[in-house]
Every structure is written in structure tokens, then in C-alpha cells.
Phi, psi and omega in degrees: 000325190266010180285320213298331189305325182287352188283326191304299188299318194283329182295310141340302197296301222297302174323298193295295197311300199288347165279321160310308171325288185333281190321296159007288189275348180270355190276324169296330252235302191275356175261305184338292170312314149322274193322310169293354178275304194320312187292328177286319174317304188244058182244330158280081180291170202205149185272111203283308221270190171273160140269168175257324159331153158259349167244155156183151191206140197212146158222147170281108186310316181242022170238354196067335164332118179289114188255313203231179197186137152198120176055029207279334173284344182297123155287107159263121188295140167286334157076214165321354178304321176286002173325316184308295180307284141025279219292277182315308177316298202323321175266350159301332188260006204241109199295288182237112190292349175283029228217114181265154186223170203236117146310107172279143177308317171310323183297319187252034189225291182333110152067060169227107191276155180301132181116320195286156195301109169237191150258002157098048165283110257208142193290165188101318188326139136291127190205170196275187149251353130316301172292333194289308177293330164301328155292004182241353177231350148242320173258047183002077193293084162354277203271041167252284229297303171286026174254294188330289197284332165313319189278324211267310202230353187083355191179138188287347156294321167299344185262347190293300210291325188294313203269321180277002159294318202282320230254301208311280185341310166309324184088009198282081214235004173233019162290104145249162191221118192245010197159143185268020186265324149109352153348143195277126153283018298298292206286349175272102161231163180214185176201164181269031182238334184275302193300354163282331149328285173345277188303312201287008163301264150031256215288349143321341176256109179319296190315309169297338227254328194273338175287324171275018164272343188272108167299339183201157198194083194281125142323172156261173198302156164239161178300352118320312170237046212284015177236113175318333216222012153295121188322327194297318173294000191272135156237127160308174137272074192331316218264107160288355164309310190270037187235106206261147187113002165282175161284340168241046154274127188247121155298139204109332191305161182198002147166163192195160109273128215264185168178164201201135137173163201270348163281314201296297215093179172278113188243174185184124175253155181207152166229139177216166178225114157247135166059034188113329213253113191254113167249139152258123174221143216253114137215167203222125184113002203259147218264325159229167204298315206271312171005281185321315187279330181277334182273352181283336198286316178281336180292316167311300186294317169313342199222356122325303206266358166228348178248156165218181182219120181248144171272141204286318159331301221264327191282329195230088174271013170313308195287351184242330213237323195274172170239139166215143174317134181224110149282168160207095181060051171074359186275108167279066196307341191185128177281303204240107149274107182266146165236146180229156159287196177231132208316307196287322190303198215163150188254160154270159160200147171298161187284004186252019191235144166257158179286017161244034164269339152320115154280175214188143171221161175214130176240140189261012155315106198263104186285298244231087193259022176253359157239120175297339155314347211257133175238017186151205176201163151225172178241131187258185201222149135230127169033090182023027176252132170299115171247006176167170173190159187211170179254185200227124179226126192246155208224124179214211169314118188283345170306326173282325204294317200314313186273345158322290184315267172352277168333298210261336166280345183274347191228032177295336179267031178251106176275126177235144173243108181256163166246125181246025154213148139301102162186195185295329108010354208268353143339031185306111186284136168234123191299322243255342172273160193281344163247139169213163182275136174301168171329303223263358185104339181254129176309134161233169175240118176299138191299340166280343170304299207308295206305313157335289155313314168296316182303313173281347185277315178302328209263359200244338140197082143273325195260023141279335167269353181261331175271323185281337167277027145231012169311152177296289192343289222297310186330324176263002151295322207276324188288322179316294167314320160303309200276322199289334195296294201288353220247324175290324178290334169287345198268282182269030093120030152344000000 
């Protein structure tokens, strides 16, 4: 009787001890995983609400950074979006934008459906290729669009092949283009992630960036409106975001462009700038006209009020301000270096993060090998994600450069992470490995190692407490214990 009881109890034990493990390793095991999904999230904040788009897409214009996405690979129609590519060949082919051109009849008939947006131009008419792009970027005039691409290429299938060169060039890799008007087509797509490329090419150009930016813009008379000082010459601007006393007027704005068509839905690129921080945002599809201005506003406002944007110049005045010795495997190449950045790029970050929580690469890759100056580039990094990179151009002995240039072009197929100043700091990290050294010089373990480690660490020991409580020891412990247990209760009679 007292064996079956003790088996019944040692069976029990075996039981409890092994659901404590269990529990155990999964109360470590699932908070660990918490926490680090807890930690990344919310450092990356995200934007929580809908949009009314069936696409979006928001970038920092001068860091390139992705802050938001819904659906940004979906091939969509662009309807008027495309103007903006209409817009960029133009100024790749076009020297002096003062430069006149003839509307040809083909220009004012061709692939233009009834209804569509023109300025009521009649072939023969004469216009700038200045007032043309301003009619093609603000009321988005169709038959400007076909003048534009006929002067540019002779012919609108030939401006067709320059744009879908240009989209390739760009990286625009879910693009196509069948017309520079952006009239609806089957085969003419897009996705809002290639038109964010798009504008942010773009808007390198002061010039494009100051016409969309312009509320109104009088041509010259055309035989239509042959009295200068006809209203009918005036062209507005669609994008209500800049017209302020409109109701989607947004502070900031600084350019943009709308589009229609009843296959497209209502689209819209906006660019806007605050406090440094130039965002551009893409959406596409939305079912009523004010749709669009509301959804830029709340994303747009949401990512103000949590991102900032720093230029790499003013926070890592190292690149700018200093001189250094520059070695390469002990090779001495420029006794005295100054390195500089390049004015504009920037990094992104949430606002609760500094630029010195940042990692750092430095590569001696030379992409432009057509600037002698150019030694490389660098990159910034928060918890291994790319937040901005800028190139790094260096200025010393000229007696020296040559063979700098020279040197760095023969080893441009090299990535080295190097230190190229003395100080607490000299450390260039390269994240992408899972052990690396720190700011300070001390090896650290990349967060999936750590996470790694703890997992294995949990598991070496529970099956170290799993072997010792089903062990014979514990058993004759546990019986020992057991017995002295009953023998007390018996002794003072519990």
C-alpha cells in the first residue's frame, strides 16, 4: 500500500516539476520576444489610422527614408501623375526652357478624349517651353503635354521610349508609360512607391520644384485668346494644399500634383517642408476629390509630430570641420585631409532618438568616379536600419589628390570600415555583422544573437532541472523528506 502511494506521489512530483519548467520557459521565452518586437516598434512609430487611397506611400525627400507604405508595390493607374516624367525629360533634353514651340494638330486632336484638361490651344499656336510645363503642372493641360513631347523627340511614341528610359534609370521597376498625358491607357502603370522616387528626382531641379509650387501662371496669347490680358490665359493650380483660405490648405506645402480619371480614381503627390524636414507623399485611388488632401494631411501631420530630419553637415561636424591624417593599410596617401559632406543629405530619426545612438559605415567605394574628390561615402545606421548615408569628399595637398583619386579608384571595388580621425570615437562600426565593435571600442552582440543566446541559455537550463528532479538523487531526496515530514506529524500528532 505504501509503495503504490509513493509511486502515485513521485508520479505527481515528475508532473508538477515538468509544467513549471514548461511554464517557465515559455513565460521567458514569449516575454523576451515581446520585449524585442516592444523595443523596435516603438522606436519605429507608425502611422495607426486608414487612409481613404487604395495606395500610400511618405519618404524623407532628402534622406530617402521610408517612414509609411499601404500597398506602395501595387500597379496602379497614374492618370495625371505622370506629367511629372512629361515634366523631367523635358528638362533632360531641353537647354533653355525660353525656347519656342508649334503646336501641331496631331498635338491638339491626338489621344485627347472629350473632357480632357487643355489650354484650348489650335495647331499653329506658338507657346514657350516654359508656359508649356507650367500648363502641364498646374491645370494639367493634355495638349501642352503632346507639344512638349513632339519638340523634345519628334514624335510622341519617341518621347514615350525617353520616359520609360528615364523610369528604368530611376529605378522605377513597376512602371510603365504609353503617353506622356497620363489619359487613361490599359498598359500605362504605376505604383506609389516608383512616383515617390519620381517626384523626389524631380524636385533636384530648382525649377521644376518653383513651378509647382506657383498658384497661378499667365501664358502667352494663343488664336484663341488672342488679347493678353484674357482671363482664359491665366492657369491655375489643382493642388489645393498650397492656396491658403482653401480648406486643404496645409502649411508647408511646397509642391505637388493632382490627377483623374474615372479608371485611376483621385491621385495626388504633395511635397511639403517643415522645420528642415522635406516629406513627399504619394496616394492613389481615392474615390472622392477631397479624399486625397485629407489623407496627406493626417499622415503628414502624424510624422511631423514624431520624425525629424538632421543634416549630416550640422550634427557629425567631424566631416566638415576637422583635418586628418588618411592612411589605407598603413599607406600613407594625404598627409593633411579635410573631409567634407555633401550640404544637403540628412538623416531621418524619431524625435526621441539622438544622433549619437547611431551607427556608422564608411565605405571607400567610389560611385562618381568622375569627381576627384569623391573618396567614398558614409552610412548611418539605429538598430541596423538605414537612416540616411551622404558621400564624403576629400580636399588636401593638391600635389596629393592625384594620387588619392587614382588609389581609390583602383580599390572602388572595395568596402573597408576604417578610422579616419583620433578621438573617443574612432571606431566604425559595421552593423550588418552579428558581433561588432562599439563607439567605445567594446564588442557588442547584435539583438538576434543576444535573443539567440538567452534561448539557448533557457534551454540548458530547464534540461538541467529536468534531469536533476527526475533524477534517482532527487527521488531519495524527495523520499527522505517525505518520510521525516510524516514522522513529525506523527511525533507532534498535526
Amino acid at each position: 500500500m505504501k509503495v503504490k502511494k509513493w509511486k502515485r506521489q513521485k508520479k505527481l512530483n515528475n508532473v508538477f516539476v515538468r509544467f513549471i519548467c514548461i511554464f517557465l520557459f515559455f513565460t521567458l521565452f514569449i516575454n523576451k520576444i515581446i520585449c524585442y518586437a516592444a523595443s523596435d516598434s516603438d522606436i519605429w512609430v507608425k502611422y495607426g489610422g486608414e487612409i481613404n487611397g487604395r495606395a500610400g506611400f511618405l519618404l524623407d525627400a532628402n534622406s530617402g527614408f521610408e517612414l509609411y507604405e499601404k500597398r506602395s508595390d501595387e500597379k496602379l493607374y497614374p492618370a495625371s501623375l505622370t506629367k511629372i516624367m512629361t515634366a523631367v525629360v523635358v528638362f533632360d533634353n531641353v537647354n533653355n526652357i525660353d525656347e519656342i514651340l508649334t503646336f501641331s494638330y496631331n498635338a491638339v486632336t491626338n489621344n485627347l478624349e472629350k473632357n480632357a484638361t487643355t489650354i484650348g490651344a489650335s495647331a499653329g499656336d506658338t507657346l514657350s517651353v516654359k508656359d508649356c510645363l507650367y500648363a502641364i503642372l498646374l491645370p494639367s493641360a493634355n495638349d501642352a503635354a503632346n507639344a512638349l513631347a513632339e519638340y523634345v523627340a519628334g514624335s510622341i511614341r519617341d518621347f514615350v521610349m525617353l520616359m520609360n528610359e528615364k523610369a528604368k534609370e530611376l529605378g522605377m521597376t513597376n512602371t510603365h508609360f504609353e503617353n506622356p498625358t497620363g489619359l487613361h491607357h490599359d498598359n500605362q502603370y504605376t505604383t506609389a512607391r516608383d512616383l515617390g522616387k519620381l517626384m523626389m528626382f524631380a524636385m533636384k531641379n530648382d525649377i521644376f520644384t518653383q513651378i509647382c509650387s506657383t498658384n497661378s501662371y499667365k501664358h502667352a496669347p494663343i488664336r484663341r485668346y488672342k488679347n493678353p490680358d484674357n482671363s482664359n490665359n491665366v492657369m491655375l493650380n489643382t493642388n489645393s494644399m498650397l492656396i491658403r483660405g482653401n480648406s486643404n490648405y496645409y502649411r508647408g506645402t511646397i509642391a505637388g500634383k493632382t490627377g483623374y480619371t474615372s479608371q485611376s480614381g483621385y491621385n495626388l503627390i504633395v511635397a511639403t517642408e517643415r522645420d528642415g524636414m522635406r516629406l513627399i507623399f504619394v496616394v492613389l485611388g481615392c474615390k472622392k476629390i477631397n479624399d486625397r488632401f485629407v489623407d496627406a494631411k493626417n499622415v503628414l501631420n502624424f510624422y511631423y509630430e514624431n520624425y525629424k530630419s538632421l543634416m549630416i553637415k550640422d550634427v557629425d561636424a567631424r566631416f566638415n570641420t576637422s583635418m586628418y591624417d588618411f592612411t589605407i593599410k598603413n599607406i600613407v596617401i594625404v598627409e593633411v585631409l579635410h573631409i567634407t559632406v555633401n550640404d544637403r543629405d540628412c538623416i531621418t530619426l524619431p524625435k526621441d532618438v539622438d544622433f549619437s545612438d547611431l551607427t556608422y559605415k564608411i565605405s571607400y567605394r567610389v560611385e562618381d568616379v568622375n569627381d576627384p574628390y569623391s573618396i567614398g561615402s558614409i552610412s548611418y545606421y539605429l538598430n541596423n536600419k538605414l537612416v540616411g548615408s551622404t558621400s564624403l569628399q576629400g580636399r588636401g595637398d593638391d600635389s596629393k589628390e592625384e594620387i588619392l583619386t587614382s588609389y581609390l579608384n583602383l580599390s572602388s571595388s572595395v568596402d573597408e570600415v576604417k578610422d579616419v580621425y583620433s578621438s573617443q570615437n574612432s571606431n566604425y562600426i559595421n552593423v550588418d555583422m552579428p558581433i561588432y565593435r562599439d563607439s567605445s571600442g567594446n564588442l557588442v552582440f547584435s539583438k538576434p544573437i543576444l535573443t539567440l543566446f538567452m534561448i539557448l541559455s533557457v534551454l540548458i537550463t530547464i534540461t538541467i532541472l529536468f534531469l536533476f528532479f527526475t533524477s534517482r538523487y532527487f527521488a531519495n531526496v524527495n523520499k527522505m523528506v517525505y518520510n521525516r515530514w510524516r514522522k513529525f506529524k506523527r511525533r507532534y500528532r498535526l
